[in-house]
mmCIF file of the N, C-alpha and C atoms, coordinates in Angstrom:
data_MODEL
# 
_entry.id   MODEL 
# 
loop_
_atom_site.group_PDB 
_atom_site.id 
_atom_site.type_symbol 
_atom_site.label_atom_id 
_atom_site.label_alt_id 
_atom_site.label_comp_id 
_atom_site.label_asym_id 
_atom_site.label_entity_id 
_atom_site.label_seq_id 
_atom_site.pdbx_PDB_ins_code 
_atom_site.Cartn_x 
_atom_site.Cartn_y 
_atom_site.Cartn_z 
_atom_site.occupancy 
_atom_site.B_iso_or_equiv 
_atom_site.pdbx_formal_charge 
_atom_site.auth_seq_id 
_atom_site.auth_comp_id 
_atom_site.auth_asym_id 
_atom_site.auth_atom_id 
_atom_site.pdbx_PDB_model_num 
ATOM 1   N N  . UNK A 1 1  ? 3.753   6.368   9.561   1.00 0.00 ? 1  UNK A N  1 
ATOM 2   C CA . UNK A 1 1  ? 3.176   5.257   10.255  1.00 0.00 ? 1  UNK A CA 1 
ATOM 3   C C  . UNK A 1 1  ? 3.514   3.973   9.490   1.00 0.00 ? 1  UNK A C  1 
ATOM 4   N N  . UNK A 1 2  ? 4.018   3.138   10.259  1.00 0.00 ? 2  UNK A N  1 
ATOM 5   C CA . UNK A 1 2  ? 3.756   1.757   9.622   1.00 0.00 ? 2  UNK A CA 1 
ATOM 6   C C  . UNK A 1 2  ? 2.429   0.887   9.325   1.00 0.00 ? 2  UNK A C  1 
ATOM 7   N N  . UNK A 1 3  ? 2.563   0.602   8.189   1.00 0.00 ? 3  UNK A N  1 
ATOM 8   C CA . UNK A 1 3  ? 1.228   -0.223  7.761   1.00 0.00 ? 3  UNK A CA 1 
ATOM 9   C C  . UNK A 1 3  ? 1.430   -1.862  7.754   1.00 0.00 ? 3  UNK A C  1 
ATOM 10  N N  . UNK A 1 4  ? 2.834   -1.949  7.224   1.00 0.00 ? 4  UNK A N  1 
ATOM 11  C CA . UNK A 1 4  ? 2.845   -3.730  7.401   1.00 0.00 ? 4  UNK A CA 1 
ATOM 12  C C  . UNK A 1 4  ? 3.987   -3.800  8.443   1.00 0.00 ? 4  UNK A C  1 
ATOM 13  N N  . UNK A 1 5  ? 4.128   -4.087  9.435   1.00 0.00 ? 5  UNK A N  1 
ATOM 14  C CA . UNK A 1 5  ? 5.309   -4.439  10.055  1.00 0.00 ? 5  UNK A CA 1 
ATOM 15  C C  . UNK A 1 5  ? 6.181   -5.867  9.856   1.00 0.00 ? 5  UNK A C  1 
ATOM 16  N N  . UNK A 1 6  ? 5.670   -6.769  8.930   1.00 0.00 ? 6  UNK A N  1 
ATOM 17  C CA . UNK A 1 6  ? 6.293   -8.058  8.669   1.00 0.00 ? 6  UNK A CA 1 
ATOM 18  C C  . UNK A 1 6  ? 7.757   -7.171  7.610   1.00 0.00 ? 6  UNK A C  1 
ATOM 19  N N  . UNK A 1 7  ? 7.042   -6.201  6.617   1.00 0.00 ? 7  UNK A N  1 
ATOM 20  C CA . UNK A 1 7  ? 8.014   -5.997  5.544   1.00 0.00 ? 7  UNK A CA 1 
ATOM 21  C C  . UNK A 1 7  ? 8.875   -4.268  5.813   1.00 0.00 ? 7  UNK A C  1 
ATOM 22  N N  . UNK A 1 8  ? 8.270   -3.647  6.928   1.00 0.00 ? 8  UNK A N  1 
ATOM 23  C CA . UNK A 1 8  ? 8.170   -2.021  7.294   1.00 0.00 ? 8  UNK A CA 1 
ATOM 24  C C  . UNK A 1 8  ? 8.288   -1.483  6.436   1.00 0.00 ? 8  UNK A C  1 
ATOM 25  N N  . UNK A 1 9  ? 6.430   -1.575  6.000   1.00 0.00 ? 9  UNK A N  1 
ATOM 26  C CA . UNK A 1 9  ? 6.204   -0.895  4.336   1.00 0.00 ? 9  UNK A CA 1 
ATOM 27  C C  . UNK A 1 9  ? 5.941   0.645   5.538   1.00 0.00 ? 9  UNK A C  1 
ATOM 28  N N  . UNK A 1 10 ? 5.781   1.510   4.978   1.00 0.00 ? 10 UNK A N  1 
ATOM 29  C CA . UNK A 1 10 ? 5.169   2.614   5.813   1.00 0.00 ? 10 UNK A CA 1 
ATOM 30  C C  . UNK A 1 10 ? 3.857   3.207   5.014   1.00 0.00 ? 10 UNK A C  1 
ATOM 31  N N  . UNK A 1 11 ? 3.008   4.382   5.546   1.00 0.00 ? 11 UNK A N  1 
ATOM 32  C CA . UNK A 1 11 ? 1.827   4.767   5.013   1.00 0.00 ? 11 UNK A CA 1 
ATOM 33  C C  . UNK A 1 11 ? 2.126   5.682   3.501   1.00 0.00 ? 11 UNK A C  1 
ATOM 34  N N  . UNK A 1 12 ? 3.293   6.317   3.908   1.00 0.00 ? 12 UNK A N  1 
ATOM 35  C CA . UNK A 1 12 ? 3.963   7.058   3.157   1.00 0.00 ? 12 UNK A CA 1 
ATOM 36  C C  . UNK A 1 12 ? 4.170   6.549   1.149   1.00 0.00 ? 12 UNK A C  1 
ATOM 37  N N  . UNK A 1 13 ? 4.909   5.009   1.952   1.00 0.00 ? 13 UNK A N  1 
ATOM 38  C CA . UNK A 1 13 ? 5.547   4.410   0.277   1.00 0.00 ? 13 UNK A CA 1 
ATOM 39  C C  . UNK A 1 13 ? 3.877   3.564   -0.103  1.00 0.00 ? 13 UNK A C  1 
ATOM 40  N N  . UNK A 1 14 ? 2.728   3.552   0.189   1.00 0.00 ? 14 UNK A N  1 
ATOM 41  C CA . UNK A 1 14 ? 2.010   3.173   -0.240  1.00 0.00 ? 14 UNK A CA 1 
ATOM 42  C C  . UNK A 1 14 ? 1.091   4.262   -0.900  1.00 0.00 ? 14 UNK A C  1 
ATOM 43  N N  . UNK A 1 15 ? 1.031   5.354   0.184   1.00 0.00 ? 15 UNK A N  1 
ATOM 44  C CA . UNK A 1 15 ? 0.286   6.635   -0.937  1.00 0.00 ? 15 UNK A CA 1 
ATOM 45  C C  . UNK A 1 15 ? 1.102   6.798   -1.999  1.00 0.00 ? 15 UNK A C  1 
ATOM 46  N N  . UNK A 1 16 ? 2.376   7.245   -2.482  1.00 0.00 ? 16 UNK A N  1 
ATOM 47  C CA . UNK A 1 16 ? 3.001   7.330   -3.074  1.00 0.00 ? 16 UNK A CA 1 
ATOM 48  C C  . UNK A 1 16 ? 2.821   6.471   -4.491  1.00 0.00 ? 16 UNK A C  1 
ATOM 49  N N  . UNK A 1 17 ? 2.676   5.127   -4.192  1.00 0.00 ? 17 UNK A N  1 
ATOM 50  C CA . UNK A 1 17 ? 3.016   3.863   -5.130  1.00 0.00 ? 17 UNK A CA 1 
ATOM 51  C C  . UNK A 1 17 ? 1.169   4.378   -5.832  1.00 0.00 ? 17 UNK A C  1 
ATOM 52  N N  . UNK A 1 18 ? 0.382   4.378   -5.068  1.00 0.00 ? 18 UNK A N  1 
ATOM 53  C CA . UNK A 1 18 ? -0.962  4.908   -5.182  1.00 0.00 ? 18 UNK A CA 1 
ATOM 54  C C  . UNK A 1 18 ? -1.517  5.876   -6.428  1.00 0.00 ? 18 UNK A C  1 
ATOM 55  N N  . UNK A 1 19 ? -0.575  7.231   -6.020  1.00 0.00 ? 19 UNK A N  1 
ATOM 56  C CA . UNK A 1 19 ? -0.436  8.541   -6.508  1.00 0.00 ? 19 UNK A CA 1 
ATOM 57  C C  . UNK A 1 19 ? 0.110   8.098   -7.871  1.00 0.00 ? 19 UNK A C  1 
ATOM 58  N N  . UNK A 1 20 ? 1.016   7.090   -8.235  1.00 0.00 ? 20 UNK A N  1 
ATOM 59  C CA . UNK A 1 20 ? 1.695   6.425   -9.584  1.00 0.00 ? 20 UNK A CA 1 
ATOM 60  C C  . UNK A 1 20 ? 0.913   5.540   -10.325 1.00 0.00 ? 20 UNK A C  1 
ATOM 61  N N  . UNK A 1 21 ? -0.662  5.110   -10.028 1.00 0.00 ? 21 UNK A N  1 
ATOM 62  C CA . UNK A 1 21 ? -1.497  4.494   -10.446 1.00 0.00 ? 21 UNK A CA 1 
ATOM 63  C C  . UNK A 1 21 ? -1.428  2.779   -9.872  1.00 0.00 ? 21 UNK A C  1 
ATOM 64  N N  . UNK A 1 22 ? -0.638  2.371   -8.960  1.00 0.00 ? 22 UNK A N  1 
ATOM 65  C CA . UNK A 1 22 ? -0.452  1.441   -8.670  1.00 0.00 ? 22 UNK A CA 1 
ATOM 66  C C  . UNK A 1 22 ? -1.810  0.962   -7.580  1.00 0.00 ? 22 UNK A C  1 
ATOM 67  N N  . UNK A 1 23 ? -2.549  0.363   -7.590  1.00 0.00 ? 23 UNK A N  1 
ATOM 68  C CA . UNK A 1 23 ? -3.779  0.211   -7.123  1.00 0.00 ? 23 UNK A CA 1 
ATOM 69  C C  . UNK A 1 23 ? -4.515  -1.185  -6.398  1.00 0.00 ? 23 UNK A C  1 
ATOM 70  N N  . UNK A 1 24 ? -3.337  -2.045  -6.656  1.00 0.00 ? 24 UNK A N  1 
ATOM 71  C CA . UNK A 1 24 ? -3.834  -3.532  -5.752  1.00 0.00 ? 24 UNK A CA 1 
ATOM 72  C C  . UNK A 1 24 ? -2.400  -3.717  -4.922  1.00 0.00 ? 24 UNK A C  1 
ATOM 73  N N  . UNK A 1 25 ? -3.072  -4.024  -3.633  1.00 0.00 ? 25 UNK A N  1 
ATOM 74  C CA . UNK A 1 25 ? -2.133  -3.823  -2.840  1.00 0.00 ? 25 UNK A CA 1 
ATOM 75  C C  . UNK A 1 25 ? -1.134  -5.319  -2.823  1.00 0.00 ? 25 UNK A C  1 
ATOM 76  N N  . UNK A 1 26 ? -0.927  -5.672  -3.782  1.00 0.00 ? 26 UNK A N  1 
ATOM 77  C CA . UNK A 1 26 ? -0.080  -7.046  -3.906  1.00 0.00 ? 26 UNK A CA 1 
ATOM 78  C C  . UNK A 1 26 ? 0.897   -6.229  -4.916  1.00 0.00 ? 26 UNK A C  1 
ATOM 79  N N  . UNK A 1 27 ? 0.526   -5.527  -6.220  1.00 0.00 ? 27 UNK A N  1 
ATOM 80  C CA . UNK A 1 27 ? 1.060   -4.782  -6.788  1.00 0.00 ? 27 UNK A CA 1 
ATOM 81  C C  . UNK A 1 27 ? 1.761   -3.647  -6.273  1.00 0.00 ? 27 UNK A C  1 
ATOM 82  N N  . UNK A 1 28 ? 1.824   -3.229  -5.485  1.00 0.00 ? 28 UNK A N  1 
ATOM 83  C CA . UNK A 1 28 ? 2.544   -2.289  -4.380  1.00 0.00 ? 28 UNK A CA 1 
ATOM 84  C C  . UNK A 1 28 ? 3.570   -2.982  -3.990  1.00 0.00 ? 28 UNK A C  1 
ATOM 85  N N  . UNK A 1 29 ? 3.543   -4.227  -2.878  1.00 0.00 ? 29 UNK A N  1 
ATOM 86  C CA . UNK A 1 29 ? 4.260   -5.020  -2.208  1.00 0.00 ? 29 UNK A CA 1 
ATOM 87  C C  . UNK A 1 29 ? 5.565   -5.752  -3.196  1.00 0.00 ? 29 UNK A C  1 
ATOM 88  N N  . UNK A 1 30 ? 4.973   -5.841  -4.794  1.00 0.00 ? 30 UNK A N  1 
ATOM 89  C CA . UNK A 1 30 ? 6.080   -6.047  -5.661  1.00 0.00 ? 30 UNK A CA 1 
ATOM 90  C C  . UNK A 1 30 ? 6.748   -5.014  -5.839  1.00 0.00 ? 30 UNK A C  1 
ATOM 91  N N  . UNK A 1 31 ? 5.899   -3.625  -6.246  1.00 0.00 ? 31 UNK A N  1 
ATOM 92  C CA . UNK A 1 31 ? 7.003   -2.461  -7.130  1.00 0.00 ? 31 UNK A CA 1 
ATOM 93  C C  . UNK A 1 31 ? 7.598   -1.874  -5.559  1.00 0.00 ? 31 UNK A C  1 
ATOM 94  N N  . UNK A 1 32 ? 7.365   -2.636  -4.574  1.00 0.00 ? 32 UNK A N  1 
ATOM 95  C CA . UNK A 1 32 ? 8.386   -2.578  -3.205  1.00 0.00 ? 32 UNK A CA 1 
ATOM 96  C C  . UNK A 1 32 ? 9.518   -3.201  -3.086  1.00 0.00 ? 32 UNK A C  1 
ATOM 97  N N  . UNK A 1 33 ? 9.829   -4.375  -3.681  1.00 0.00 ? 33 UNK A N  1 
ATOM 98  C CA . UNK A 1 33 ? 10.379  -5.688  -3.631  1.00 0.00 ? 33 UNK A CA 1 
ATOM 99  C C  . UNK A 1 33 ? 10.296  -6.075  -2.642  1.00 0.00 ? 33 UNK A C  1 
ATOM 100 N N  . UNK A 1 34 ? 8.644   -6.790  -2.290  1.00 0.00 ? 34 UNK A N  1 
ATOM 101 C CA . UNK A 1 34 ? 9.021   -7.308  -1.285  1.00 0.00 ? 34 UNK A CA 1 
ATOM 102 C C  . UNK A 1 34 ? 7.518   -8.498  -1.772  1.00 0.00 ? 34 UNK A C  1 
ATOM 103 N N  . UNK A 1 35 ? 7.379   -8.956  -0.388  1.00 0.00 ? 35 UNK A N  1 
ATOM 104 C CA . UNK A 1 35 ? 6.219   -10.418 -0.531  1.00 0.00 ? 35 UNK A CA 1 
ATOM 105 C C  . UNK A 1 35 ? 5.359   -9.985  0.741   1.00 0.00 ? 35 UNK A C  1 
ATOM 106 N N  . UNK A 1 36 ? 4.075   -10.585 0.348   1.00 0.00 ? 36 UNK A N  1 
ATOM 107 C CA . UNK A 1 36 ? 3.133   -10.008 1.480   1.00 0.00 ? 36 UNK A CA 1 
ATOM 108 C C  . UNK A 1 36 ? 3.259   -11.212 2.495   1.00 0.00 ? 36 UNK A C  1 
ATOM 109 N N  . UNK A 1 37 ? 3.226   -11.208 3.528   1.00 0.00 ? 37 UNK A N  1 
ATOM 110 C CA . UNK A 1 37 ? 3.455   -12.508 4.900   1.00 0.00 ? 37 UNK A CA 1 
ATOM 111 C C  . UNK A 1 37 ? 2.376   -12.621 5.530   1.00 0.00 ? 37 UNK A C  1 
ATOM 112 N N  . UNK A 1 38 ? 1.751   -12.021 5.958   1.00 0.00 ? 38 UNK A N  1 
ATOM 113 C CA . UNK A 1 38 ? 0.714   -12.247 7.270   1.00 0.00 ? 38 UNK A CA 1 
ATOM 114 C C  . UNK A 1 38 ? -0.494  -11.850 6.213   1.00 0.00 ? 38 UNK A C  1 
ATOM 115 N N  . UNK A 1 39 ? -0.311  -10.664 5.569   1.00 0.00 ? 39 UNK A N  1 
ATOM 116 C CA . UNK A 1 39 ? -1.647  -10.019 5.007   1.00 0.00 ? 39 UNK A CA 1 
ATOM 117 C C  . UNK A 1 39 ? -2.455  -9.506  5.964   1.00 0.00 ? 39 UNK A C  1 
ATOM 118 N N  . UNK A 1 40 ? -2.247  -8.978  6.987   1.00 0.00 ? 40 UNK A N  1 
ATOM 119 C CA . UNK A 1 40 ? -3.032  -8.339  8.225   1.00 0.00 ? 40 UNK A CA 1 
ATOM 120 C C  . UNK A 1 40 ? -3.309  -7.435  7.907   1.00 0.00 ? 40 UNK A C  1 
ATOM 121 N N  . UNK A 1 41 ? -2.404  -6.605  7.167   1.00 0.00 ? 41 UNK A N  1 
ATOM 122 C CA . UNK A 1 41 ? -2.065  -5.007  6.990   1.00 0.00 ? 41 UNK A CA 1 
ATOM 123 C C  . UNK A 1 41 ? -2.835  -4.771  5.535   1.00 0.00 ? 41 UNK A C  1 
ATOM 124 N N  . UNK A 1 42 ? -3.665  -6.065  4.730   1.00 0.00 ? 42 UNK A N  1 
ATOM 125 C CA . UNK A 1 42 ? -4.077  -5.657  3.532   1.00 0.00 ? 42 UNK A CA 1 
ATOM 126 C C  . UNK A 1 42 ? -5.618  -4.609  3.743   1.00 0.00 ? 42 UNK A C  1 
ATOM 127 N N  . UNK A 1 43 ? -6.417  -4.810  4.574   1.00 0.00 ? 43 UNK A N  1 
ATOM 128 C CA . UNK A 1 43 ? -8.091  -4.218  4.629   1.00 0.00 ? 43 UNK A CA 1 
ATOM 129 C C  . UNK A 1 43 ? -6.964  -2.334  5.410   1.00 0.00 ? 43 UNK A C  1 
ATOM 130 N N  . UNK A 1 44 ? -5.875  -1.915  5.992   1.00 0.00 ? 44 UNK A N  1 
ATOM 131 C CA . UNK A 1 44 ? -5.573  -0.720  5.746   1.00 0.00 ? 44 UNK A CA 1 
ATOM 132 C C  . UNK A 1 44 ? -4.920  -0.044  4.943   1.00 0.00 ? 44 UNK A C  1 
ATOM 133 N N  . UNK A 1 45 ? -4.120  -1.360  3.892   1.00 0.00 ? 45 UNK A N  1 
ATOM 134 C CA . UNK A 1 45 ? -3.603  -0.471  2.928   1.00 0.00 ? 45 UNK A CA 1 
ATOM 135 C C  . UNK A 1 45 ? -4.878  0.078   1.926   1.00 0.00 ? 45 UNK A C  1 
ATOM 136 N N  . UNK A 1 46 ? -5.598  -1.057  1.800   1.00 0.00 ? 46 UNK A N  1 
ATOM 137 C CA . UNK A 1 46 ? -6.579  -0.887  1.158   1.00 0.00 ? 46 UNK A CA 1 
ATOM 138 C C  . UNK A 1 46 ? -6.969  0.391   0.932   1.00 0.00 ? 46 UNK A C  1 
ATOM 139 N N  . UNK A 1 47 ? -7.874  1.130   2.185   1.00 0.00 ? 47 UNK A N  1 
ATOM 140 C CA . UNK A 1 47 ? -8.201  1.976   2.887   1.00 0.00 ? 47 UNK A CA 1 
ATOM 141 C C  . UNK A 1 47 ? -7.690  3.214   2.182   1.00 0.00 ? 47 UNK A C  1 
ATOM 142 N N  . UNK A 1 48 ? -6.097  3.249   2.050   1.00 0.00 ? 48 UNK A N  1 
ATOM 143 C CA . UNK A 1 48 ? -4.966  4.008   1.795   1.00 0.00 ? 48 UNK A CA 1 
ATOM 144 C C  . UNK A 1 48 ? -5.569  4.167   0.556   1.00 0.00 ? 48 UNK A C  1 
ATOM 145 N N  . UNK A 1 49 ? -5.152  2.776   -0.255  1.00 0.00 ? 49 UNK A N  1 
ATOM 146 C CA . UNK A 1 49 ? -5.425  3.309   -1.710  1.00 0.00 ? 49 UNK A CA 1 
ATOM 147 C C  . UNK A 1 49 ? -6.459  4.025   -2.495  1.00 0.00 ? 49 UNK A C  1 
ATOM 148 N N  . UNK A 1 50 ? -7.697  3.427   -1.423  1.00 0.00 ? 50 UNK A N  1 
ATOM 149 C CA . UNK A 1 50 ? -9.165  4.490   -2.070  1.00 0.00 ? 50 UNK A CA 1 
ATOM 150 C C  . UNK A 1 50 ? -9.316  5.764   -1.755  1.00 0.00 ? 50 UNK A C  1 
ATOM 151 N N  . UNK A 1 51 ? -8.418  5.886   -0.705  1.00 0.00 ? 51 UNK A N  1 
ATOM 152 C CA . UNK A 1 51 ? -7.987  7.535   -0.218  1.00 0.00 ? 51 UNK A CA 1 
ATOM 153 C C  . UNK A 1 51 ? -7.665  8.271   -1.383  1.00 0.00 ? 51 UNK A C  1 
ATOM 154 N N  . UNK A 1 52 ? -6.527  7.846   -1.742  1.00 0.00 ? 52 UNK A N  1 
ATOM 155 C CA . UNK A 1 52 ? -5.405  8.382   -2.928  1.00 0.00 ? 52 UNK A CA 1 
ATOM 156 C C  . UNK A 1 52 ? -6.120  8.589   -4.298  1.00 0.00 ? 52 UNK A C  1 
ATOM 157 N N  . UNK A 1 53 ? -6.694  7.258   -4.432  1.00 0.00 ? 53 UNK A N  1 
ATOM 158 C CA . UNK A 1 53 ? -8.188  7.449   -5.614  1.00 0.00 ? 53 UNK A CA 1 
ATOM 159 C C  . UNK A 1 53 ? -8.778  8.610   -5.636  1.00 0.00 ? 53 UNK A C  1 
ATOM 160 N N  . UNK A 1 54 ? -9.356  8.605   -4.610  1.00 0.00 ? 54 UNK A N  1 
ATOM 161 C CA . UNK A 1 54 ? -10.853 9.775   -4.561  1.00 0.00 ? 54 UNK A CA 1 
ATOM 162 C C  . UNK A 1 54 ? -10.254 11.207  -4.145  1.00 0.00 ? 54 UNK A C  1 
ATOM 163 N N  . UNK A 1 55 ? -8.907  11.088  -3.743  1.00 0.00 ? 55 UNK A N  1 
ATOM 164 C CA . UNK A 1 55 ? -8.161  12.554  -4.069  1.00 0.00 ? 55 UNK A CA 1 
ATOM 165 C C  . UNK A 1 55 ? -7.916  12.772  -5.476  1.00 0.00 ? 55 UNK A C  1 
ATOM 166 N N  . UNK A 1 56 ? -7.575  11.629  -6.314  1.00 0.00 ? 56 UNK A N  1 
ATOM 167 C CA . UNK A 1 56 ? -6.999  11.978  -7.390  1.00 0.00 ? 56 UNK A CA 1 
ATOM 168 C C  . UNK A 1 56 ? -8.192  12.286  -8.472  1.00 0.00 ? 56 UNK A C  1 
ATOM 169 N N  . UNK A 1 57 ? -8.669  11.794  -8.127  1.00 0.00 ? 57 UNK A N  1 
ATOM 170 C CA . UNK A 1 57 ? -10.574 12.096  -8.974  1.00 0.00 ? 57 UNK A CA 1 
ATOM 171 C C  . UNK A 1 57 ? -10.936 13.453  -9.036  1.00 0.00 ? 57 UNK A C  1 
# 
C-alpha cells in the first residue's frame, strides 16, 4: 500500500525503516532520500511506526 503518494513511500519501506530502529517519521523520509511535501500521510505513518514498536517489545 502506499502511504505517501507525493514521494511513493509504500507501507512496506516504512515498517522496515521501523524494524531498524528508525522511529520519527521525518527520519524515515531522509534514510529514504527523500523530503516530506504535503505531510498528509504523517498521523498513518505514524500509526505504522507504533505498530512495529509494540511488535518489537
Amino acid at each position: 500500500m502506499i502511504v505517501c503518494s507525493c514521494n511513493f513511500i509504500r507501507e512496506q519501506q516504512i515498517r522496515d525503516a521501523a524494524r531498524d530502529g528508525i522511529v520519527a517519521v521525518e527520519d524515515i523520509y531522509e534514510h529514504l532520500g527523500c523530503q516530506p511535501n504535503c505531510c498528509q500521510c504523517f498521523p498513518f505513518a505514524e500509526q505504522i511506526i507504533r505498530e512495529e514498536t509494540r511488535l518489537a517489545a
